[in-house]
Every structure is written in structure tokens, then in C-alpha cells.
C-alpha positions in Angstrom: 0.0 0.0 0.0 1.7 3.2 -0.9 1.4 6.8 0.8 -1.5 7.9 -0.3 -3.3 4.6 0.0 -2.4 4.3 3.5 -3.4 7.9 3.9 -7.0 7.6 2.2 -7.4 4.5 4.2 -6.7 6.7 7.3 -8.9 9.2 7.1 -11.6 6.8 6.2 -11.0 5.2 9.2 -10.9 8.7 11.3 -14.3 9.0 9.5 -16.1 6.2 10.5 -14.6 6.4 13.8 -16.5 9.7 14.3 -19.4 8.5 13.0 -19.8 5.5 15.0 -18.7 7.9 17.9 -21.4 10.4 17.0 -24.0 7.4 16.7 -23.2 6.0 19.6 -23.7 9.8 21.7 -27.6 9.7 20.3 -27.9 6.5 21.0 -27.5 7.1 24.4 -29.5 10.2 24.9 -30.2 11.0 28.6 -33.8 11.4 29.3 -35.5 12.0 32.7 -39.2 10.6 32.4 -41.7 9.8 35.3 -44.5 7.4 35.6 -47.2 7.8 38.5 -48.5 4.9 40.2 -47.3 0.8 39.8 -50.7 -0.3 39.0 -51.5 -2.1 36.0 -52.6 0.7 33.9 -50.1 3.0 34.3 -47.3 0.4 33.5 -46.9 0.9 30.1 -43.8 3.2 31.1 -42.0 0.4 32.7 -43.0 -1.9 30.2 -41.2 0.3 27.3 -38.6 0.5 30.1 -37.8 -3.1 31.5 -38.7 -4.7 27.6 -35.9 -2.8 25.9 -37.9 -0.5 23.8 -36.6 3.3 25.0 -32.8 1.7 24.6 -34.7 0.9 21.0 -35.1 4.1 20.2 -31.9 5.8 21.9 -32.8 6.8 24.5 -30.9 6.6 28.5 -33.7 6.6 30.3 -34.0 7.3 34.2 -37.5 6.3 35.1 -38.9 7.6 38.1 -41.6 7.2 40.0 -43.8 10.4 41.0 -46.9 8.8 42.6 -49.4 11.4 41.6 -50.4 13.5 38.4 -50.6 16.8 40.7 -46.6 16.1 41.8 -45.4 15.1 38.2 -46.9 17.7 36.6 -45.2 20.2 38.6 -42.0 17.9 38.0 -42.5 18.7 34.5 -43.2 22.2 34.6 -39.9 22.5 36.6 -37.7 19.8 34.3 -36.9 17.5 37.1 -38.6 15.5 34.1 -38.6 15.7 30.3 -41.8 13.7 29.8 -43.8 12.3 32.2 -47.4 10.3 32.7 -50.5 12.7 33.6 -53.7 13.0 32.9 -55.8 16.0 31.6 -56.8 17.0 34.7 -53.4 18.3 35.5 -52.2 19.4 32.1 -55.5 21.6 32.2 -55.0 22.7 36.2 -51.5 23.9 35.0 -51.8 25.6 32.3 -54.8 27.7 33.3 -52.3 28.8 36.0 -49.7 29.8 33.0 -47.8 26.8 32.8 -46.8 25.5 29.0 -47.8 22.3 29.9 -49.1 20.2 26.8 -50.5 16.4 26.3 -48.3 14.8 22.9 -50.3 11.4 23.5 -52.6 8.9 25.6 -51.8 5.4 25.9 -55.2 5.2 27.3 -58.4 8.0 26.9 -60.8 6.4 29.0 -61.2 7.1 33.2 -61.7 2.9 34.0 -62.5 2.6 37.6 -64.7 1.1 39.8 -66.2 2.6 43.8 -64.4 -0.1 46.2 -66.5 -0.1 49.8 -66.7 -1.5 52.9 -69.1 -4.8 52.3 -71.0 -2.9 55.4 -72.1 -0.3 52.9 -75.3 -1.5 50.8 -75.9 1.7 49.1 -75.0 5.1 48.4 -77.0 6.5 51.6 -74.8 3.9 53.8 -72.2 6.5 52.7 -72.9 9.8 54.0 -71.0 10.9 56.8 -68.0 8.6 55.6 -65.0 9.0 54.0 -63.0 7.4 50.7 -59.3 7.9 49.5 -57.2 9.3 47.0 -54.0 10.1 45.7 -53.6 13.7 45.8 -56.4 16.5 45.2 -56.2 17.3 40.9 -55.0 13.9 40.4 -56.9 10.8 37.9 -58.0 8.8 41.5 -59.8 12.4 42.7 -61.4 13.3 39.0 -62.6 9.3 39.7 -64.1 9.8 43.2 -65.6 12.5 42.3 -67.1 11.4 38.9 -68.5 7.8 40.6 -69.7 10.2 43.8 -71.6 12.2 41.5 -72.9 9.1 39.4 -74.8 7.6 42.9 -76.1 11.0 43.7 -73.9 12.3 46.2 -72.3 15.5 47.0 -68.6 14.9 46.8 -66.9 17.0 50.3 -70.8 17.7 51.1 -72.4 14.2 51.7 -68.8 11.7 51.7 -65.1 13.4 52.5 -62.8 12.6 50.5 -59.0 12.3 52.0 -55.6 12.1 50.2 -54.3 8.4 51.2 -51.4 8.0 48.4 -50.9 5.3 45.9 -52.8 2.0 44.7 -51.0 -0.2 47.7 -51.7 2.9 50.4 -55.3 3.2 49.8 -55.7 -0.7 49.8 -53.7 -0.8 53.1 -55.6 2.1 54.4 -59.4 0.7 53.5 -58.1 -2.6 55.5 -57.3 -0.3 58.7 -61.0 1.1 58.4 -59.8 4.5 57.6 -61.3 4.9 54.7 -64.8 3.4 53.8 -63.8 3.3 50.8 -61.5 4.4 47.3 -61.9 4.7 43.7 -59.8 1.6 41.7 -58.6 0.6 38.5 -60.0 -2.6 37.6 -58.8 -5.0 39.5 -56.8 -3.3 42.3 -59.3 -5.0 44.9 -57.3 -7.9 44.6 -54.6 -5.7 46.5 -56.7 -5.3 49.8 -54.4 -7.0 52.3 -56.1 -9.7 54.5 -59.0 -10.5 51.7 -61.1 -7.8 53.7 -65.0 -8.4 52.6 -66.2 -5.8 50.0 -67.9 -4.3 47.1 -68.2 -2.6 44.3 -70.7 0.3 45.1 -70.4 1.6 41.5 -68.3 1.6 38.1 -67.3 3.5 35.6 -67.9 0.6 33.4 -71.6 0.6 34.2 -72.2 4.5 33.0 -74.0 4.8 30.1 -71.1 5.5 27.3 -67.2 5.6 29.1 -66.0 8.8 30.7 -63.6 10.4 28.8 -60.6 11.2 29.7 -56.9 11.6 28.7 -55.0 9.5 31.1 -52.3 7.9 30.6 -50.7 10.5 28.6 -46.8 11.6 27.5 -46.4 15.2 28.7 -43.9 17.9 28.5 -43.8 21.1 28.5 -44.3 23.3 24.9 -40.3 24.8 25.2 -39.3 21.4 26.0 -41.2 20.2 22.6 -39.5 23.4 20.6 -36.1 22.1 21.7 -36.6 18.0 21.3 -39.1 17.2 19.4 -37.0 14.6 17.9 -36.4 13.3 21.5 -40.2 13.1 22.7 -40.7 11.6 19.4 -38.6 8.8 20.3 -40.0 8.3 23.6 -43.8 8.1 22.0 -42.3 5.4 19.2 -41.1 3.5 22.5 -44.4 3.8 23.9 -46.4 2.6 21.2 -44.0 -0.5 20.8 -44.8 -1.1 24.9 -48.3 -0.9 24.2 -48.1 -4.1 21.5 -46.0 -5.5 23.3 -48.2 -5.1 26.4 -51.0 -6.7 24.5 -49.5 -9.4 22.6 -47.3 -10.8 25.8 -49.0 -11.9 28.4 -46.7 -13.8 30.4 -43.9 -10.9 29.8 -45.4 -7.7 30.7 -47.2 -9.3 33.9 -43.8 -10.1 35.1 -43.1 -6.5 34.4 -45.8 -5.3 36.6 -45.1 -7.6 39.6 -41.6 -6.3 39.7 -43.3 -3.1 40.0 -45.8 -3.6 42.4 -45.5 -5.2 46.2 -48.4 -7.3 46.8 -49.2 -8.0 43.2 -51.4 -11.6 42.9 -52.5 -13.8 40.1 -55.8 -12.8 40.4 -55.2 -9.4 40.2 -52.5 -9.8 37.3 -55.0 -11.6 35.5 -58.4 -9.2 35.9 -56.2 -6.0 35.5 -53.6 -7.4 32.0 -57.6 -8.0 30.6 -59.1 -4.7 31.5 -56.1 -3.1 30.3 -55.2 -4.8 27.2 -59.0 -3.5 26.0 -58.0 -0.1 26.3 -54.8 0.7 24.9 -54.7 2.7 21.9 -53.3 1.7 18.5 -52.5 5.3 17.6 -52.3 6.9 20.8 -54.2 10.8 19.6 -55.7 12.5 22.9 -59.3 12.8 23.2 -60.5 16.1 22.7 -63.4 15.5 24.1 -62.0 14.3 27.3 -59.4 17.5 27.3 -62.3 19.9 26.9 -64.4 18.5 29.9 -61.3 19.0 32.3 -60.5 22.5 30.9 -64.0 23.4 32.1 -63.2 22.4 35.2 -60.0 24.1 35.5 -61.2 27.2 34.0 -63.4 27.5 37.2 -60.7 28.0 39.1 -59.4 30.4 37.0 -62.4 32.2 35.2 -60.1 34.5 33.2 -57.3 32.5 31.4 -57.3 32.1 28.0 -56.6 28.9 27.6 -58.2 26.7 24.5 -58.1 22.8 24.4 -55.9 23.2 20.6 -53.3 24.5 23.3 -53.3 21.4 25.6 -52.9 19.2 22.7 -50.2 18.6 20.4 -50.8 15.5 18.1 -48.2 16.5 15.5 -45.9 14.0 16.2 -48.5 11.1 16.3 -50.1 12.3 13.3 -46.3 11.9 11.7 -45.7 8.5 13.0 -48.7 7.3 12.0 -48.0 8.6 8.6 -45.1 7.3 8.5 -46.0 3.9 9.1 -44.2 3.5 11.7 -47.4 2.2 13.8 -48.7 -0.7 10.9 -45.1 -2.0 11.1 -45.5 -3.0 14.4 -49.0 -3.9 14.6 -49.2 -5.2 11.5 -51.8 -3.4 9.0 -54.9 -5.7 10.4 -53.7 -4.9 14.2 
């Protein structure tokens, strides 16, 4: 090999050295993003997480775990997170307060929960005077209360308190020590109450006439954040719709996933909540409008003069470009 041979072949080299190098740097993007509880259907983040598919997609991913929509929003707003799980209730409660908060997707649109009481309480009149638990005021489990409070004719604060407990595992702990009479539920999370404490279910969401609609589990960030890495939060949602076939196509896999996640997790309650679940993941994750609009009411009470529209809570840009793209019938497969 003469001089310039050796010298071609160098820089060559140099240049797929950098390449590589520079590959390698996106590959391994750092990303903060939060999920908010460990119960079944709000798993999907762990699920893209634990099954490979944010290292997919280039992304370093430090998961965390911010057990309310309320704290994670303001995690957001702050950029202790990038992205982050919340519903509309506290993208809406945010902005109308001035914060550039703004839903890019919903795994899930629908509010699926059930009314779990005290097998002592018959009916809704056996609930006056008595108290149920949440999460945090603003968050999905307080929308819930109130919502299934409203659909047995109660007065939610007026006719049955409502107290902030904490997570899925807390409020089943705290129903067993009697200090709540009761808590709203995803499907399923009575199989959590520890003991096998007798119960019911006083009302569901299930039951109502067409489903509540809601955007809940949803990738959020913040509109500067968007500006700056779109391509980034573009990743993340291509991660999360490969979690979400994934979640429904293996079984076995993602409910492993979720008793890693969740102390107390049982068979029974892996099985009832992978079902109820699986129903309602979206193919191509948009966010109900619908849902948006009816929690920007409601936040707009608060805060009578802010000018905030439900176009601004929303941007479905990127979805509508992955689904173009077809990225989402490559991995479900054009009949998925």
C-alpha cells in the first residue's frame, strides 16, 4: 500500500470512527421521564422501560416514579422530568395557572375505575358521613371519586369526604385499617386489599352509560421542551407505542413487568387487570379532545379568566407523523 493509500485509508477510518462515535452519543441520549403509580394501567412506562424499547429508540432513560399526576406535573413544569405520565386533569389545572404544559399522546383515553367499599355499605345513603381515598387533590383517582360520587347522587366533600391516602398499595392498606370506607380503583386493584377484607363494588365507571372520557395515561412535557426535542419526545412516543403491543401481545412478559413493579401483586389481580387493560390501549395513541375539553371546564373554574383553548393542551403532531409514516402498521401489523 503506498502513501497515499495508507493515507486515504486513514482518514476513512478517522471517518467512520467519528461517525460510530457520534452514533453512539444519540444512541444514548439521557432522558429523565416519570411514571405515577405501579398499578397495571399506568405500567406501560415500565413496560417500554424493563422490555428494551426506550434503549430501542436511543434513549438513557431514568424512570422515576412520582406517585401522583398533581406532583409530576409540577416535576415537569420545573424539568426535574422531560416527559412524564399525567392525565388531563393536570395538564388543564396547569396551564390555566400559566404553565406551557401540553398532552403529545394517551396510551389510554378512557377514566376505567370502579367505587371499592366496605361490604358494610349497601348503598349510596350507607355513605354519607363517611370517607374514601385518594391520591392527591387534581389527580386521575380524585377526578374518579368525584365522577362515581356524582354518578350515585352524592355531593362529593358535602355528603362523603374525600381524603388524600397516596398510591394503589396505600389506599388498599388504608381501607383494611377502616380509615377509609372506601376508594376509587382501577379494575382490579381490589385484589390488593391485604387480609381478603370483605367488600364491594358500590359503583363503576364501566356501568355508565357510554365511558368517561378522559386523557390519562398520557406523555407530557412542557411546549419549550417540545420546541427544543421534538425529535427526542418523538422517540419516547415510538417506544411507547411498541410497549403498548408488546403489552397486549405478551402476556406472560409484561405481567412479570408489573409484579416487579408492584408489592403485593397476585395472580388474580394480574390476570383481571392485564384483561381490562389490554382493552384499552390505543393503537394510535391521539388525545381525546373530548375528554381535554371536559377537564379544561373544570379548571377554568378556578381560573375564570385564562385564556386557555383545548388546541393548546394538545399537540398531536408527532403522532399524526408517526402514524403517517407507518411506523405504527409496522409493528402492529396493518390488520392490528
Amino acid at each position: 500500500m503506498n502513501d497515499r493509500s495508507r493515507s486515504c485509508a486513514s482518514f476513512f477510518s478517522a471517518v467512520m470512527f467519528l461517525l460510530i462515535v457520534v452514533s453512539t452519543v444519540r444512541a444514548q441520549e439521557k432522558i429523565r421521564i416519570a411514571y405515577s403509580s405501579t398499578d397495571t394501567i399506568n405500567q406501560i412506562w415500565t413496560v417500554a422501560y424493563d422490555a428494551g424499547f426506550f434503549k430501542k429508540q436511543g434513549l438513557d432513560v431514568d424512570l422515576i416514579y412520582i406517585g401522583s399526576t398533581t406532583v409530576g406535573i409540577a416535576a415537569i413544569v420545573a424539568q426535574d422530568v422531560q416527559v412524564g405520565n399525567a392525565a388531563g386533569s393536570g395538564v388543564a389545572n396547569a396551564a390555566v395557572r400559566g404553565a406551557d404544559t401540553v398532552s403529545t399522546a394517551c396510551m389510554i383515553n378512557v377514566l376505567a375505575y370502579e367505587l371499592v367499599v366496605l361490604d358494610s355499605i349497601k348503598s349510596p345513603e350507607d355513605l354519607k358521613g363517611k370517607s374514601i381515598g385518594i391520591s392527591r387533590f387534581g389527580s386521575v383517582s380524585d377526578v374518579a371519586a368525584r365522577e362515581l360520587l356524582k354518578g350515585l347522587g352524592l355531593r362529593p366533600m358535602e355528603d362523603v369526604k374525600i381524603l388524600q391516602v397516596g398510591g394503589a398499595s396505600e389506599r388498599a392498606a388504608g381501607f383494611s385499617r377502616g380509615v377509609i370506607a372506601g376508594f376509587p380503583s382501577p379494575p382490579g386493584n381490589v385484589y390488593l386489599i391485604p387480609g381478603g377484607l370483605p367488600h364491594r363494588i358500590l359503583a363503576n365507571m364501566a356501568d355508565l352509560p357510554k365511558p368517561y372520557p378522559l386523557p390519562f395515561i398520557c406523555a407530557v412535557t412542557t411546549k419549550s421542551y417540545l420546541a427544543k426535542k421534538r425529535d427526542t419526545v418523538k422517540r419516547v412516543l415510538m417506544a411507547l407505542i411498541e410497549a403498548s403491543h408488546f403489552f397486549k401481545t405478551n402476556k406472560d412478559a409484561t405481567q412479570k413487568i408489573v409484579a416487579k413493579y408492584l408489592r403485593g401483586a397476585n395472580k388474580t389481580y394480574l390476570d383481571s387487570s392485564y384483561q381490562s387493560t389490554a382493552k384499552i390501549l390505543e393503537r394510535v395513541p391521539y388525545t381525546t379532545r373530548d375528554g381535554m375539553k371536559i377537564q379544561l371546564d373544570e379548571a377554568l373554574k378556578q381560573s375564570p379568566g385564562s385564556k386557555v383553548t383545548v388546541d393548546s393542551l394538545i399537540d398531536d403532531s408527532i403522532v399524526r407523523e408517526i402514524e403517517k409514516d407507518g411506523f405504527i402498521d409496522k409493528v402492529y401489523g396493518k390488520s392490528g
